[in-house]
N, C-alpha and C positions, 0 to 999 in steps of 0.2 A: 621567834624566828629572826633569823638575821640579817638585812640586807644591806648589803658592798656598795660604795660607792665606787664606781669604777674611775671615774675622775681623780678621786682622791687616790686609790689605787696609783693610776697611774704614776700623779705627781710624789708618793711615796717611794717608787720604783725607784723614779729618777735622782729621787735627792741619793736614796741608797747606794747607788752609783755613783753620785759625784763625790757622798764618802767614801768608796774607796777608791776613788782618784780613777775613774773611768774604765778599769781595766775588769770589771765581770761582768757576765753574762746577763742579758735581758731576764732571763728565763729563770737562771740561778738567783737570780734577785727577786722574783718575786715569789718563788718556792721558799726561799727563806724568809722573804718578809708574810707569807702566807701562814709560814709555822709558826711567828710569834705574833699572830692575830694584830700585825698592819704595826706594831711597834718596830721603828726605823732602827732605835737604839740599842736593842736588845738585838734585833737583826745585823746590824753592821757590827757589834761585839763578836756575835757570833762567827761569822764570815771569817773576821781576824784570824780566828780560833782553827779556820778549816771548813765549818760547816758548808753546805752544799744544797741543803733541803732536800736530798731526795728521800727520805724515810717519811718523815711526816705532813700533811696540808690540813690546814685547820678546817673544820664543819662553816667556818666562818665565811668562807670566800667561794663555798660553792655556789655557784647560779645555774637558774634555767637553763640556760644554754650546756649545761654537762650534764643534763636528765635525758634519759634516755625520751626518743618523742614518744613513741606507745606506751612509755608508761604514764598511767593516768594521774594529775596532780590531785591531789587533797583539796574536796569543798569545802569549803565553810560550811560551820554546821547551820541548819537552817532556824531562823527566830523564831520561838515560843512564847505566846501572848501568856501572859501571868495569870493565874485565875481568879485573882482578887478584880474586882474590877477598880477602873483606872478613874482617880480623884480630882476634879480640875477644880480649882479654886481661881473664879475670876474675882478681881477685883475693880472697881470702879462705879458710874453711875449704871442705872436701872436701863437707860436705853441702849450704853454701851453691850450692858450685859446681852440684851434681848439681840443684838445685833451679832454678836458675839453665839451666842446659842441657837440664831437660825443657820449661820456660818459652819458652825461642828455638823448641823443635821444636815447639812446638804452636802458636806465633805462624806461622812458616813454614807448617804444615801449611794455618791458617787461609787465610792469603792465598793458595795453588795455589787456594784452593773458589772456586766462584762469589760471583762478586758480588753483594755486598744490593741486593734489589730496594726502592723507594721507592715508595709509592703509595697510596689510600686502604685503610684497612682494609675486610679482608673479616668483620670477626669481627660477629656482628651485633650491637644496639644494646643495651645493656644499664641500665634505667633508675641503677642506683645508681651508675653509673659517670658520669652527666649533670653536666656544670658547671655551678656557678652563679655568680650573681652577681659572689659575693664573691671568687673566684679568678680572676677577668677583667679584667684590667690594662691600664687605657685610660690613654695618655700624655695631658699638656693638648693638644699638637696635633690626635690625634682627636678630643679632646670637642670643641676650636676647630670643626674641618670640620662635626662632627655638626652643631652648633650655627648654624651656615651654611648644611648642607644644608637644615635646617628650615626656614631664615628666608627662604631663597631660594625653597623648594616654597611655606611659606606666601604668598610671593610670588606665583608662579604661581596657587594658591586662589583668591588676593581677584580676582587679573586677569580669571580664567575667571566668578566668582560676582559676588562686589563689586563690580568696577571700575566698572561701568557709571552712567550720567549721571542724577543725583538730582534735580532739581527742589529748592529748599528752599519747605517748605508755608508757605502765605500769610502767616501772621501772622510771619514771621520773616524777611519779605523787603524790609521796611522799614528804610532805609540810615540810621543812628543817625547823627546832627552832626559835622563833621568827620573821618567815619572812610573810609575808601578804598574799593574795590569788589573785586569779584569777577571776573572774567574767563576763562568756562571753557569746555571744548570738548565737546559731545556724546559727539567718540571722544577715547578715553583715549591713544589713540596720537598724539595733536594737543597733548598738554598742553604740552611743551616749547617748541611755536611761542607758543602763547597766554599762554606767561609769560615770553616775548620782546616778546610788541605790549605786554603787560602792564607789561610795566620799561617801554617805553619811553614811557611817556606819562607816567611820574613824572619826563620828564627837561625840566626847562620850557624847554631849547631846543627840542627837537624839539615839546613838547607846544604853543608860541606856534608854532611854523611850521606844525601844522598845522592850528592856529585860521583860520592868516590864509590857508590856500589857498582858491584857487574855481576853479571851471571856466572852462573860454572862454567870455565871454559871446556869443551868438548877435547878428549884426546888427542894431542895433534893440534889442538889449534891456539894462536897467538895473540887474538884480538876478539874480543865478544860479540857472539851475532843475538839480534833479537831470538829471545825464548819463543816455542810456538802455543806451548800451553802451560799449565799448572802455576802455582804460585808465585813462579817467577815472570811470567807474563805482565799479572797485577803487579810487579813492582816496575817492572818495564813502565810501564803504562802512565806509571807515578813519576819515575826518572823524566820520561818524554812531556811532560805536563810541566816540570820545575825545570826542564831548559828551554821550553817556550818561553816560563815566565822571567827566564834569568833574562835572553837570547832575541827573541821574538820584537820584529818590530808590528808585529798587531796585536792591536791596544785590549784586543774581546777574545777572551780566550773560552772553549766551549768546556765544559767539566762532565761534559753526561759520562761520554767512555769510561774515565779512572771512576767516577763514582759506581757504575753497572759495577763494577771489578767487588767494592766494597761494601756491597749492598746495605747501606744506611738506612735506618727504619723510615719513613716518611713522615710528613711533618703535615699532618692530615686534618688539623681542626686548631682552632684558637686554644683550648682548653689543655693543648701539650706547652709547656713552657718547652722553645729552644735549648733553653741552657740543661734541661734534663734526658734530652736527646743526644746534647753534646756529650754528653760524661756518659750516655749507655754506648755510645760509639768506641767501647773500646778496642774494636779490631783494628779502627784507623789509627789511634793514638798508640797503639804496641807494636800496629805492625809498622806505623810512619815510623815509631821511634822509641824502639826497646823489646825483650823475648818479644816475640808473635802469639806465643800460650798456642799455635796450630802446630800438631804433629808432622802437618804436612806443607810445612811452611819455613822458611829462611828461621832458625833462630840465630839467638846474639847478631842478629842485625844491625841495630842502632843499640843504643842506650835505652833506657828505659823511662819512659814521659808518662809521672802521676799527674792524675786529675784530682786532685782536694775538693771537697764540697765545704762549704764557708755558706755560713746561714747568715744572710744580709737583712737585718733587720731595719724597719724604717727611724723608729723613735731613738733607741738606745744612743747615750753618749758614746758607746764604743761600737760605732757603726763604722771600722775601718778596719782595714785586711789585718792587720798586725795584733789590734784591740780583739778581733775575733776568735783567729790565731789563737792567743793565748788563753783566752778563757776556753775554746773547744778542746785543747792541750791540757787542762787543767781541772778537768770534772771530777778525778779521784777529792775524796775528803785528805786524804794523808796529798801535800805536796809535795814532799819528799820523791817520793813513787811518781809524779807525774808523769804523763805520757809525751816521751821524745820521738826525733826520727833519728834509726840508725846509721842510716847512709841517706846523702840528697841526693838525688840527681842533678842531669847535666841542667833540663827543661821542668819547670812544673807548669800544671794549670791552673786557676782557682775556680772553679765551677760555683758562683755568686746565687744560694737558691733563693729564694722566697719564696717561704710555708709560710702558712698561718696567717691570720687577721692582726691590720696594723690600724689601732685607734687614735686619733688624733694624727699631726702632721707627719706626713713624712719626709724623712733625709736622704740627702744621697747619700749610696757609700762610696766612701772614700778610701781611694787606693793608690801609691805612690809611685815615683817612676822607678826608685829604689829599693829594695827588702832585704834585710839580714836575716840569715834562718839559723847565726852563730845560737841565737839562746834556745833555741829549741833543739841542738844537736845534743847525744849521750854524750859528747866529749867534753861541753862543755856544760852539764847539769850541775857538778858543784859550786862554779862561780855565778851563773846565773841564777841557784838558789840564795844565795848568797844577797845578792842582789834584790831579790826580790823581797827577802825578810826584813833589808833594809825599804822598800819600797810598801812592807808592808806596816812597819814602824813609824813611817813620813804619811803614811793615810790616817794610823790611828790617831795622830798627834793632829793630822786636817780635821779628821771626825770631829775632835775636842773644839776645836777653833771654831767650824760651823757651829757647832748646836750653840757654843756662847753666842755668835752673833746671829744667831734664831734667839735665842734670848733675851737681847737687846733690843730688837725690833720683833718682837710679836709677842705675846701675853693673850690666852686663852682665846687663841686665834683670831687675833686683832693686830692690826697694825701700828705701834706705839709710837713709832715718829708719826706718824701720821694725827693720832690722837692728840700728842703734845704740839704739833704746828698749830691743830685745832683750837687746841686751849689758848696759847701764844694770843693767836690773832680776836680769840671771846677778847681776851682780857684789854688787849691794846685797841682794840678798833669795835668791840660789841658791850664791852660792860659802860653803863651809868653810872655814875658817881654820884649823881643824881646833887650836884653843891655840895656835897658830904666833901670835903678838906681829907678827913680820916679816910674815909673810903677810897679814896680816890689814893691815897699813899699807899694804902693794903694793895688796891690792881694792881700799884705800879711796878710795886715789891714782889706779887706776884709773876706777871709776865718776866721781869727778870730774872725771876728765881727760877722759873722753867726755861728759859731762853738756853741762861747756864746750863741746863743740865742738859738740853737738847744738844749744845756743841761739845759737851764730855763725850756723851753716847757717840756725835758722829765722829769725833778723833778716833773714839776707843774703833767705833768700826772698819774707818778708814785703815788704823794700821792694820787692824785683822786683817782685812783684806788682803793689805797688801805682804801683809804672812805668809798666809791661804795660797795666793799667786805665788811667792816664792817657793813654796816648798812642791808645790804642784809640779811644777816646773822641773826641779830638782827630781823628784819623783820621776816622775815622765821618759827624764834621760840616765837615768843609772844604767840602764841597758844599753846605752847608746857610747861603750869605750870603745879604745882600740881593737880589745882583746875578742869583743865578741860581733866585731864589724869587717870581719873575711870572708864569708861567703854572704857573696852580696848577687843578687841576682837583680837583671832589668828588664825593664817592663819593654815588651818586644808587640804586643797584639791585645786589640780588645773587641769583644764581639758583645754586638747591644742589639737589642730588639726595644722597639717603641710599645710595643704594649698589644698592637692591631694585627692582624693575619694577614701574610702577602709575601710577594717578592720584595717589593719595596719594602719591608716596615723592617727588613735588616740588617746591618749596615756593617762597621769594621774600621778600625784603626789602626794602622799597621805602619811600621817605621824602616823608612828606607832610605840608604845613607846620611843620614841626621836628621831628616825629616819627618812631619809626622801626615798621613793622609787618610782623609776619610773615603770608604771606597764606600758605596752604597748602587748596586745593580752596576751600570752603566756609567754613575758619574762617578767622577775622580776628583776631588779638591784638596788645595792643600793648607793644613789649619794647625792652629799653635798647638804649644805642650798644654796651655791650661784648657783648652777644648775637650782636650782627651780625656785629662783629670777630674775635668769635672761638667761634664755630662752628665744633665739631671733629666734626658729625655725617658719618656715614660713610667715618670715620677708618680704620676698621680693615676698607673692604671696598674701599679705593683708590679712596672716592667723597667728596663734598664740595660746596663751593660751587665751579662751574665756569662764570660769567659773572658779571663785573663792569661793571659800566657807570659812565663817570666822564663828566663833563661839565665845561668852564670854570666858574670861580666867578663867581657872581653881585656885582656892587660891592656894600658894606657897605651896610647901611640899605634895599637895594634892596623896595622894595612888591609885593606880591603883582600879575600884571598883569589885567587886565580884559579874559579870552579873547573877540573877537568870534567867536563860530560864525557859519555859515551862518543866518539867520532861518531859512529853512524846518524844517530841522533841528531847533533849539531849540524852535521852537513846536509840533512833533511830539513835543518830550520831554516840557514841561509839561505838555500834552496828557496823557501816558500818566502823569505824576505825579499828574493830577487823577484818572486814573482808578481807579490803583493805592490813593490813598486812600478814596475811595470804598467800592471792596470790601473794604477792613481797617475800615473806619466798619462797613459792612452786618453783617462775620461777625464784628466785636466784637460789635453788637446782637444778631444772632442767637444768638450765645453765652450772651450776657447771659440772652436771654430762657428759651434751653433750661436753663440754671442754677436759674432760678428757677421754671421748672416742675417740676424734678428735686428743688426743696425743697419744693415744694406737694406731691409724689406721697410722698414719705418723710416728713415729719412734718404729716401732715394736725392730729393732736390736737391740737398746739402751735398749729398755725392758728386752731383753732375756740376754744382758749384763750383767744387773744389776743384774739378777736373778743369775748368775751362780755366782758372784765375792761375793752375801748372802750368796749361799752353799757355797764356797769357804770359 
């Protein structure tokens, strides 16, 4: 029987991967390195070739964990005592022996008794025999768990106590100049839809197309009145929500109403990831922005907003949108055929999942402010095949270069510089010469004679190196011309969950007039480009930022545009802005005035002071 070292697995995976210069799949790499039974070399040859591994996995690398649980594993057969009987030949003196042969007879005598029972103690509890503290040996992985259990009960806590929908008190509900809004749901289990309409209205295509919708105008009439019911209501609904948050000077804007409209699944237990909630919501993403797919509903509305699923792996070197990209692009064995998109659209998502168990550390994924979708369009699949046979010609030739400098430094997996420093320092600093004249010539001759060969090996690895890095390099950007860097789309919205259940645990970064701002419930902050980027929150519970939203770039120079809302709408907003001031005017005064009745009641003397030193 065979068993994997999973570790070593691992570390195979990755090096296979860094032979082909980053760009395959977690998954495809170890299917392949599975078929040729854990050989890197004959795997990454392969690869070159097209291979894919899905036909074959070797008997080699399957473990427990893919046995079915009911089915029962194989005992060992049980020991059979021989029938010859068993010869012991002691040797030594006459009292050793006798000592030695009351020894076997009391060992035999033991084993005819019954068997030790195992079980709790019956003896009863005896304080001074109580453990404490200090004798109770918690590995880090328990404390990990404990530390978890906690975070996730306090989870639960805030859900049951907490969670529930805050109001924010008046005087802090005044939306401060240029800053974004708040968009939140009554129930806490609606948060994840509401910071779906929420991105999408920082994305100024969709946010212009839905300036410019209106209803069918009725026969006879000139100017659009609110719908009273059917599917145009819901988009009503959705218009009046995006000229709050264009319009609106308060700062909390409530999302129940448009959401009732959209009926989004609920977000009912820890055990739903957000982000696969977000992508089954396609009524909001077709009907925010492209066909409706509803008979009974506006079609050709907007454009049309794909949701992409991108499987975000923790360990893989090509743990980044683009590296993903292309390997999920790329599963046929023939690349030739590979799978393009025929047309983009205006808006995509990237729906970030994480399946499956990640052993050892994990990474963030990494996602840019920029993406070109030029190499994966059918127009232009013959240059970027192109492209990539050269990219795939600059791996084989890295492939070559690593294994020599595995070569150089490791011999039957051992580390050789390491062994020759060893030797170096026996000879200069441990051998005796012991007065030998001669001897003491051989060490010296030695140590030099290894010294030399220790600074050949590191030259020779040095340049490799710096080969390896250049060609990598070169690799990396073959896709990166002119010709295939026109549809460039920018990173407009990111939606992250921490890992924990709640209102709170999720949050949003959304960019508004060059800014970038984290919105999470009620607070508002505002935080750099590399915040956003690289966000490693709920790294360690297999949670993250899990929606991106990218849109086309706007041409250079381009001006802010001039959203026409519906009139009715907008003059219902400033309407509610005039009123909203109003009452922060009234309970400023009011305040004001209670202030200074509260300093009439506490220093009356001071008052009557001041009065007399006037007439005075």
């Amino acid at each position: 029987m065979h068993h994997h070292d999973e570790a070593k697995e691992s570390n195979n995976i990755e090096l296979l991967i860094t032979l082909m210069g980053g760009s395959v799949d977690h998954e495809v790499a170890r299917r392949v390195l599975r078929k040729f039974d854990g050989d890197v070399e004959k795997a990454a040859s392969a690869m070159l070739e097209g291979d894919r591994g899905e036909d074959t996995q070797s008997s080699l690398w399957t473990s427990h964990s893919q046995m079915e649980i009911n089915q029962p594993r194989p005992l060992p057969p049980p020991a059979v005592r021989p029938n010859s009987p068993i010869n012991i030949d002691l040797t030594g003196d006459d009292d050793q022996n006798d000592e030695l042969s009351r020894a076997l007879k009391a060992s035999l005598e033991t084993a005819s008794q019954e068997s030790p029972m195992f079980g709790p103690s019956e003896r009863p509890p005896d304080a001074n025999w109580a453990m404490v503290p200090s004798n109770v040996g918690q590995s880090q992985n328990n404390i990990a768990a404990d530390d978890l259990d906690r975070a996730i009960q306090a989870s639960f806590d805030q859900a049951d106590t907490g969670d529930e929908y805050q109001p924010l008190p008046l005087d802090q509900q005044w939306r401060k100049e240029g800053w974004p809004v708040t968009l939140r749901p009554t129930k806490h289990t609606m948060v994840y839809a509401a910071l779906v309409l929420h991105a999408l209205f920082y994305v100024p295509q969709i946010r212009e197309r839905v300036a410019n919708w209106r209803p069918a105008l009725p026969e006879g009439a000139t100017e659009a009145e609110p719908p009273n019911n059917g599917p145009e209501l819901l988009m009503w609904k959705l218009v009046e929500t995006f000229t709050n948050m264009d319009l609106a000077k308060l700062v909390d804007l409530d999302a129940h109403e448009v959401l009732e409209g959209f009926k989004p699944e609920p977000w009912s237990n820890p055990a739903q990831p957000p982000g696969e909630l977000s992508q089954r919501a396609q009524r909001i993403m077709q009907f925010q922005y492209g066909n409706s797919g509803f008979d009974d509903e506006p079609g050709e509305l907007l454009q049309d907003a794909s949701i992409v699923r991108v499987e975000a792996f923790g360990r893989s070197e090509t743990n980044d949108l683009v590296g993903r990209l292309s390997a999920q692009l790329s599963n046929n064995k023939d690349d030739i055929k590979r799978q393009v998109i025929f047309e983009s659209s205006e808006v995509i998502a990237f729906h970030l999942a994480r399946s499956g168990t990640v052993t050892g550390e994990r990474k963030p994924f990494k996602y840019p402010k920029h993406v070109y979708l030029d190499q994966f369009l059918k127009e232009n699949v013959e240059l970027a095949e192109r492209k990539r046979v050269q990219q795939r010609d600059l791996h084989a030739e890295i492939q070559k270069l690593v294994l020599h400098n595995k070569s150089l430094t490791h011999f039957n997996d051992k580390d050789t510089l390491t062994d020759l420093r060893s030797s170096i320092y026996y000879y200069e600093n441990v051998a005796d010469a012991k007065g030998d004249d001669e001897r003491a010539r051989v060490t010296k001759i030695m140590a030099n004679k290894l010294k030399s060969i220790l600074a050949q090996v590191e030259k020779e690895i040095k340049v490799l190196d710096v080969n390896i890095a250049k060609m990598r390099d070169q690799a990396a950007t073959l896709l990166d011309c002119p010709e295939l860097q026109c549809a460039r789309y920018d990173l407009r919205a990111v939606l992250v969950h921490d890992g924990l259940y709640g209102r709170k645990h999720l949050y949003s970064y959304v960019q508004e007039k060059g800014a970038w701002w984290r919105i999470e419930d009620t607070s508002i902050s505002k935080v750099s480009e590399g915040n956003v980027l690289e966000d490693s929150v709920g790294l360690h519970l297999g949670a993250g930022p899990y929606l991106l939203l990218y849109s086309r770039a706007l041409p250079e120079g381009a001006k802010t545009l001039d959203l026409q809302w519906p009139p009715p709408i907008k003059i219902d907003v400033e309407n509610h802005n005039r009123v909203l001031l109003e009452q922060l005017q009234c309970s400023e005064a009011e305040n004001h005035a209670n202030r200074d009745k509260e300093n009439v009641l506490t220093h009356p003397e001071d008052d009557r002071m001041e009065s007399i030193d006037v007439l005075c």
